[in-house]
C-alpha positions, 0 to 999 in steps of 0.5 A: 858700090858693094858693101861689106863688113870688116868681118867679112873682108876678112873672110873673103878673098877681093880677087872675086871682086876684082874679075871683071873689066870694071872693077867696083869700088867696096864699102867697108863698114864696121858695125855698121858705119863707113869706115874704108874704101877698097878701089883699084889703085887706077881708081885711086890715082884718078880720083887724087889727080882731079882732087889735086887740081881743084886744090890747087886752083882754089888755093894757089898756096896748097899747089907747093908754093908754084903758081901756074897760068893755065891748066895745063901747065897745072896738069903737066906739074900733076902728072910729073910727081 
């Protein structure tokens, strides 16, 4: 993963970043510690899809009151929001 100050985001334009096929997620730092990450909106999406399907079958009550008998009725309810 890239790393770089909020100084320098602002300077640089993401799109370098962004060229190739796979783009990387950047760590954004200031002075010195973590504050952000900078990802593709794909990336993004993958990662509160999986974290919302754990949620929700680890705590029946976070899936918003709906209780599912097998994942892929979970998964289906996901994808439709």
């Amino acid at each position: 993963m890239k790393t770089m100050s909020i100084g320098e985001l602002r300077k640089t334009s993401l799109g370098k970043y962004w060229e190739g096929k796979r783009p990387q997620p950047i760590l954004v730092e200031k002075h010195g510690k973590p504050v952000c990450v900078v990802m593709s909106y794909k990336q993004y999406k993958k990662i509160k899809f999986w974290y919302e399907t754990k949620q929700a079958l680890q705590e029946p009550e976070a899936g918003k009151g709906k209780t599912f008998d097998n994942v892929e009725d979970l998964i289906k309810d996901l994808n439709n929001e």
